[in-house]
C-alpha positions in Angstrom: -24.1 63.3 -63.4 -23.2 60.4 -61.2 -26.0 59.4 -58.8 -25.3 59.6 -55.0 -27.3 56.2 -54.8 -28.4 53.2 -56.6 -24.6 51.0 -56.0 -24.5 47.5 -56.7 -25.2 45.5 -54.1 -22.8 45.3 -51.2 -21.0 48.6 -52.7 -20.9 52.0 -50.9 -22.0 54.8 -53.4 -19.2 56.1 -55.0 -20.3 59.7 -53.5 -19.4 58.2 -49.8 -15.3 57.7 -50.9 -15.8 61.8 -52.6 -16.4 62.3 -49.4 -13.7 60.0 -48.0 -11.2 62.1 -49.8 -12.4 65.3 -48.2 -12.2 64.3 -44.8 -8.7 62.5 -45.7 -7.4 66.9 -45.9 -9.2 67.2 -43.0 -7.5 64.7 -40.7 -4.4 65.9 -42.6 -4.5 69.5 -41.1 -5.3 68.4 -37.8 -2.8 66.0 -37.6 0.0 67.0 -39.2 1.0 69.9 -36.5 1.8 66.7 -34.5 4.5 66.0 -36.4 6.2 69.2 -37.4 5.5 70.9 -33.4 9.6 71.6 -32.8 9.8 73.2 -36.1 7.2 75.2 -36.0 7.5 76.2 -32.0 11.5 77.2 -33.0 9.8 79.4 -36.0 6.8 81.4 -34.1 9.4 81.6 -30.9 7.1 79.5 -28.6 7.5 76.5 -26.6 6.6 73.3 -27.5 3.7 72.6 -24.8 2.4 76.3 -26.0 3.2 75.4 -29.7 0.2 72.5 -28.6 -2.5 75.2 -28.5 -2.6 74.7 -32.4 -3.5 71.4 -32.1 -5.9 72.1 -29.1 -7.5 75.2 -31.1 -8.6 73.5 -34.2 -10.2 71.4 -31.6 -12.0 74.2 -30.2 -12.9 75.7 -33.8 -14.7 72.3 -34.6 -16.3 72.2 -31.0 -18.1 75.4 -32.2 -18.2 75.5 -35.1 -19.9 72.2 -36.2 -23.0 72.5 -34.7 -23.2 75.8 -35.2 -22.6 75.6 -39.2 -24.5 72.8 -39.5 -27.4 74.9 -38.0 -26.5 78.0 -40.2 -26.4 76.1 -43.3 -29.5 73.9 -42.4 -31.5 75.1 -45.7 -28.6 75.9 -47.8 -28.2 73.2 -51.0 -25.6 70.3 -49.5 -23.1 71.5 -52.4 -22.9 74.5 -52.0 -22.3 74.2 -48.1 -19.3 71.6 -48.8 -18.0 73.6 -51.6 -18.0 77.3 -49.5 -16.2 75.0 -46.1 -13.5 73.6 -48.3 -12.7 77.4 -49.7 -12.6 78.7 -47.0 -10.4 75.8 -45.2 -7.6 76.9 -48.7 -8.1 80.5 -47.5 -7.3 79.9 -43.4 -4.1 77.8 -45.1 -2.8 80.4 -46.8 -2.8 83.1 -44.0 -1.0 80.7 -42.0 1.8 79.9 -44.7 2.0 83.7 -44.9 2.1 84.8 -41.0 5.1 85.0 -38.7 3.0 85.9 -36.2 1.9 82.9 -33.4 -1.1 84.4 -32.4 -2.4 84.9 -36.4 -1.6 80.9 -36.8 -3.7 80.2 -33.5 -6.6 82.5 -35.6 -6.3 80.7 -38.9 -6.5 77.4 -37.4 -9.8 78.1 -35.8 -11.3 79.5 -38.7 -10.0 76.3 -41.1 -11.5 74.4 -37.8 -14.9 76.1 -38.3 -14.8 75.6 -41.9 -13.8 71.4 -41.1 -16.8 71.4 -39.1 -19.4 72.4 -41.5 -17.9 69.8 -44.0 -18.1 67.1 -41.8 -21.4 67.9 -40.5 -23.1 67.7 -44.0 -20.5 64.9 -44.9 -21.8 62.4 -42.6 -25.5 63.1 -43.3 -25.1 62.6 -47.2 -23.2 59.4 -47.0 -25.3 57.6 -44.4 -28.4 58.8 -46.4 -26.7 57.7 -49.6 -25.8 54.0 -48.2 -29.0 53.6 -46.3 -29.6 52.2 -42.6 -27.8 48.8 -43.4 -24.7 50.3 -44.7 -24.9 53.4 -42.5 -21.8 52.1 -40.3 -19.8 51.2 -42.9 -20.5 54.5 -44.8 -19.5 56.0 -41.4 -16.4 53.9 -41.3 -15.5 55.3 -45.0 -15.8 58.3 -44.2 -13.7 58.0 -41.4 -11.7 55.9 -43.2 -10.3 59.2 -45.0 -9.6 60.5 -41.6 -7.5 57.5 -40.1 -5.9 57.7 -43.7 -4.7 61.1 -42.9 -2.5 59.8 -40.2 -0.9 56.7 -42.9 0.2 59.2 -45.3 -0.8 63.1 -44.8 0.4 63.7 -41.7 4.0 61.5 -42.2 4.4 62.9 -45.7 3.5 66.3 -43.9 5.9 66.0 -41.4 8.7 64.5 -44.0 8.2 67.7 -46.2 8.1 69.5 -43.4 11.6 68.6 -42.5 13.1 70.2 -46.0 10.9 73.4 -46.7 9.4 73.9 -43.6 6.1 74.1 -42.0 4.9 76.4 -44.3 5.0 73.7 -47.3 2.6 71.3 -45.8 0.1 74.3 -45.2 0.6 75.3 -49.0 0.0 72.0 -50.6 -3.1 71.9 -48.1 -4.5 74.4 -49.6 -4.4 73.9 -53.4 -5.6 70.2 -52.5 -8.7 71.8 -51.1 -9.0 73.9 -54.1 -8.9 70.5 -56.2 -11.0 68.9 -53.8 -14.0 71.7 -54.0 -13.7 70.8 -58.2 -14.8 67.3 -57.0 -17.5 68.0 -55.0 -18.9 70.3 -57.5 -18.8 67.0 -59.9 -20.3 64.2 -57.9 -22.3 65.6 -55.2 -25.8 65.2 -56.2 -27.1 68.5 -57.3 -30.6 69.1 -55.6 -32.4 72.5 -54.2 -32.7 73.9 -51.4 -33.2 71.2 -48.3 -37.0 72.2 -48.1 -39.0 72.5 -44.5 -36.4 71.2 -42.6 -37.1 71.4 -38.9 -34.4 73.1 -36.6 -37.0 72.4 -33.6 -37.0 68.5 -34.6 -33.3 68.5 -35.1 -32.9 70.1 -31.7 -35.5 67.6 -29.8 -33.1 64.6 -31.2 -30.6 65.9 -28.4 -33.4 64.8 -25.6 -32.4 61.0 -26.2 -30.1 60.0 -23.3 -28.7 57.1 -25.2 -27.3 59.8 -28.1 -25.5 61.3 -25.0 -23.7 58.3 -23.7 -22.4 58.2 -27.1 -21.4 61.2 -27.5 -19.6 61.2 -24.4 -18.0 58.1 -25.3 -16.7 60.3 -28.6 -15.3 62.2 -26.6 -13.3 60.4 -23.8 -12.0 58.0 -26.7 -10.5 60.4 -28.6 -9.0 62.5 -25.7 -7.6 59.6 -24.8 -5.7 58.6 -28.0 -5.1 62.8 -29.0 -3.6 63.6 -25.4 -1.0 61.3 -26.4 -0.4 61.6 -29.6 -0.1 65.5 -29.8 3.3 64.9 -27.9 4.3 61.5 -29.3 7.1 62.7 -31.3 9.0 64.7 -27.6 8.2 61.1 -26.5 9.9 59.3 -29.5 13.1 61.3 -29.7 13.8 62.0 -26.1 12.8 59.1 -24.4 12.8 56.0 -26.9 15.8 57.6 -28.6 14.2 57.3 -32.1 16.1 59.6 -34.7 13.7 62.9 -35.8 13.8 61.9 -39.1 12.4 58.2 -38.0 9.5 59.8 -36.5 7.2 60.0 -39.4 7.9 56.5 -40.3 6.4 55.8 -36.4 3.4 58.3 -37.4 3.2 55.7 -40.6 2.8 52.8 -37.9 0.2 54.7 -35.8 -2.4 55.9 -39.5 -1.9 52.2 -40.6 -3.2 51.2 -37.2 -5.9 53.7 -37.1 -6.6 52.7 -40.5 -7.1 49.0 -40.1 -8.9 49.9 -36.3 -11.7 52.2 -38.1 -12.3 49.5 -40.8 -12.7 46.8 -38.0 -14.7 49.0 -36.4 -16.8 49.9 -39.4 -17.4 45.7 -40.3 -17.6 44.4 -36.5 -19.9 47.8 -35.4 -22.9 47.0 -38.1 -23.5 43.3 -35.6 -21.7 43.8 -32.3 -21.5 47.6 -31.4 -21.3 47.0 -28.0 -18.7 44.5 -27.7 -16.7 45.8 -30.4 -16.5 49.1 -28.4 -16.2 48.3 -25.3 -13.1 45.3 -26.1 -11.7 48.1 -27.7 -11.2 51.5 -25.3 -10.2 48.4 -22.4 -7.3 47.8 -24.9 -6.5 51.2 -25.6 -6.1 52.1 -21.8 -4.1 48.8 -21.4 -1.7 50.2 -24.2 -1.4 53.3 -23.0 -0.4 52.7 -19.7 1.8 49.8 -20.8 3.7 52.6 -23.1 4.1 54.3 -19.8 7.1 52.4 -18.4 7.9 50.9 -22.0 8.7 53.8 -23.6 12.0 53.6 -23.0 12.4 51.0 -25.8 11.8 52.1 -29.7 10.5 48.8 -30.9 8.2 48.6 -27.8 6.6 52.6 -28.3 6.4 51.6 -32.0 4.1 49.1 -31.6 2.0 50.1 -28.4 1.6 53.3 -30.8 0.2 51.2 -33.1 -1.6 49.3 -30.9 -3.2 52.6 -29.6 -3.8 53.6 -32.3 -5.8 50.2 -33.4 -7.8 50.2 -30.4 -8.4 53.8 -30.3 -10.4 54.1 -33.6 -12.0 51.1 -33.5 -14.5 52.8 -31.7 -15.0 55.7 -33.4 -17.3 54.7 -36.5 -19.4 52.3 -33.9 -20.4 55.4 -32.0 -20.8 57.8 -34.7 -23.5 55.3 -36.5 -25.4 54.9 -33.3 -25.6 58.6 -32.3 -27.1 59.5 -35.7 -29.1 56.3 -35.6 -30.6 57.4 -32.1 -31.6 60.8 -34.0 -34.0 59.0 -36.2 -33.9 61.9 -38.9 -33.1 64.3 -37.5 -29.5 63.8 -38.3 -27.9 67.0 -39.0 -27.2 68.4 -35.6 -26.1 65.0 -34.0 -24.0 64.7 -37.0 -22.6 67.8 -36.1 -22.0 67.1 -32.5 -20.3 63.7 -33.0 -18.0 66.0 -34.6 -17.6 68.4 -32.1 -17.6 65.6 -29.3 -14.5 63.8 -30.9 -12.8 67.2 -31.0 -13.9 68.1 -27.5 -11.9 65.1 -26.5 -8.6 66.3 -28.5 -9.0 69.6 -27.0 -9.5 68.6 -23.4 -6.7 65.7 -23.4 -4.1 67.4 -25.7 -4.6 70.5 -23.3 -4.4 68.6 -20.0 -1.6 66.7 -22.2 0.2 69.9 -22.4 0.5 70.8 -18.8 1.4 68.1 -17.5 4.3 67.4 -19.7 5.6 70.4 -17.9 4.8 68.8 -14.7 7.1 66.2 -12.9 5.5 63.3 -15.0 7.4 65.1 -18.0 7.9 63.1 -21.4 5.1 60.3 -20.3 2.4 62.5 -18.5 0.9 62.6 -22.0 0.2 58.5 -21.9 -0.9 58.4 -18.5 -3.8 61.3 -19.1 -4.5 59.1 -22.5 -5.0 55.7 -19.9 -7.2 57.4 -17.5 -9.7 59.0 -20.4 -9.3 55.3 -22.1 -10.3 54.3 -18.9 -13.4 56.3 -18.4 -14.7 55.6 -22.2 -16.3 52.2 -20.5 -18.3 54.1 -17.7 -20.8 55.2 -20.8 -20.5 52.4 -23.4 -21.2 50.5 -20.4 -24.8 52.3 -19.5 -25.1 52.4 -23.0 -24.9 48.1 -23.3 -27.3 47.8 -20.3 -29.5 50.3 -21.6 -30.0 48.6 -24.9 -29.7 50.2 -28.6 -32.7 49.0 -30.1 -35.4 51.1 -29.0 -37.2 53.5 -31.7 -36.5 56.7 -32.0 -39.3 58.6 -33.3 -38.1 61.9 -34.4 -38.5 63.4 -37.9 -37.0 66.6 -38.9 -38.4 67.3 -42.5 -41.9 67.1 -43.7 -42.2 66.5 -47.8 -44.9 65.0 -50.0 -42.7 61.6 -50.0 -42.7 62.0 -46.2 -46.5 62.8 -46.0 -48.2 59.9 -48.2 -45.8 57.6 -46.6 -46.3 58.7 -42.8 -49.1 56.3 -41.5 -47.0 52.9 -43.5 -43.2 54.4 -41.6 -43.7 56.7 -38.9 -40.8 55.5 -37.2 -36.9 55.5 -37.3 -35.8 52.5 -35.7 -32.4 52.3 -34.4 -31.4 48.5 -34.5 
């Protein structure tokens, strides 16, 4: 059985890219709605700002049900927890391929959403466990990694399928992938117990740091940022930049490969200069987005502001995912949890707010300009967050073993560096 740790040195366990893949059908299913919205609004007889709520429901599910799965499956073996989310995530596919119904699609995505959440939440807690505090960050960015990589290739191949058998196909193929994904897991996550003595009153008493908050709410403003535009980039592309509809997923190419390369700079830059790194990078992502404002009207120019956006955007993600968990000292679980939920907190507030006011007299680029101002406000808490400093200790610890005991008077604390 392959060994969650022990790498060479300078190598992420090979567990953290299992993982990697996972969250690579994860992004995909979030994502990919993006790109097949017209077809799928024609289908379930809905407009296209009300076809949104898809999008903006996932979100939701995940706001929930992260934290709360990640609570309910505090004691429950780490396998077994993946293995149940990614079943159920096949099972909500398959309802969906099957409905005609709008309302039982809305349903299905928030159960699949729920399902996301619990992976992710145990996700993130093995792989930064398995790289250790040095590599936490990069592990983090990984992990991530198969998120951003949704948006290079699920999401456009999604969208491309899409275009020949429908939505439905995309939701099929998700679902035996999951299946095939769950045999994976099952092969290389480490098989251990039951997660003994763990402390849901520790994990809870992690959420008194103000410094995990600012954060957290720097998750969330990012990615509302970034999502309230890109939920309706493809109305954007067609009507406005005059890009063909079968161009588009070549554009949602441009934007993954840019989210791609922006999560591994911010997975390399984050581990020495999170601070900088982050705050650089949501002042370029407003500047992009409210340059794509007036510049949309070209194709090459929303190509590459897309891109840029889309670079920018992510690069903070992975800085303020390691610090958040870092700030919970061990008690990681729930905070792992809630990054998840903050990032889709963002994507529900700013694809929703995204939504109305493309009805609204803005129209085609309302979308961008709600992106700029949440862009915007990401500096207001990486900004505390900088003055504030991220190298106090945080002394929490959420499980008590013999390892834990005999060692307690020579590491009682959890520094965050």
């Amino acid at each position: 059985m392959p060994s969650a740790t022990g790498p060479a040195p300078g190598k992420l366990p090979f567990v953290v890219w299992v993982l990697a893949a996972g969250t690579f059908l994860m992004g995909t299913t979030e994502f990919v709605v993006a790109g097949l919205l017209p077809e799928m609004a024609a289908d379930l007889d809905v407009s296209v700002a009300h076809a949104g709520l898809l999008i903006t429901a996932f979100a939701a599910g995940m706001i929930v049900g992260g934290p709360t799965m990640a609570m309910a499956t505090l004691r429950l073996p780490q396998r077994h927890t993946l293995n149940g989310a990614l079943a159920v995530f096949a099972i909500g596919h398959v309802v969906a391929a099957l409905s005609t119904s709008f309302t039982v699609v809305l349903a299905a995505r928030v159960v699949t959403a729920l399902a996301t959440g619990a992976f992710w939440a145990v996700g993130f807690v093995i792989a930064t466990t398995a790289a250790g505090p040095n590599h936490a960050t990069r592990a983090v960015g990984v992990m991530m990694g198969g998120l951003t990589l949704a948006n290079v290739v699920g999401v456009p191949i999604g969208s491309f399928v899409g275009q020949f058998t429908g939505w439905r196909g995309p939701f099929w193929a998700l679902a035996v992938l999951a299946a095939l994904a769950a045999v994976f897991v099952g092969r290389f996550i480490p098989r251990v117990g039951q997660r003994a003595e763990v402390s849901v009153r520790a994990e809870v008493r992690a959420l008194r740091q103000s410094r995990l908050w600012l954060a957290l709410a720097a998750a969330v403003l990012i990615m509302g940022g970034v999502l309230a535009t890109y939920t309706y980039i493809t109305p954007l592309l067609t009507d406005r930049a005059g890009i063909a509809a079968g161009a588009v997923p070549l554009v949602l190419i441009a934007f993954g490969v840019g989210a791609l390369a922006g999560t591994a700079i911010g997975g390399r830059l984050g581990e020495r200069r999170p601070m900088t790194t982050t705050i650089t990078a949501a002042a370029a992502t407003a500047v992009a987005l409210l340059v794509l404002i007036p510049a949309s009207n070209s194709a090459v120019a929303a190509v590459v502001l897309v891109f840029v956006m889309a670079l920018t955007g992510f690069t903070v993600n992975p800085v303020v995912t390691s610090l958040a968990v870092r700030f919970a000292g061990n008690a990681r679980t729930l905070t792992s949890a809630l990054t998840t939920s903050a990032y889709n907190t963002g994507i529900a507030v700013g694809s929703a707010l995204a939504g109305r006011v493309l009805d609204s007299s803005l129209g085609l680029t309302g979308p961008a300009l709600v992106g700029a101002v949440f862009a915007a406000l990401t500096l207001l808490p990486l900004i505390v967050l900088a003055l504030s400093g991220t190298a106090r200790p945080a002394l929490i610890v959420a499980q008590r073993t013999e390892t834990t005991e005999r060692h307690a008077a020579d590491a009682p604390v959890a520094t965050a560096r």
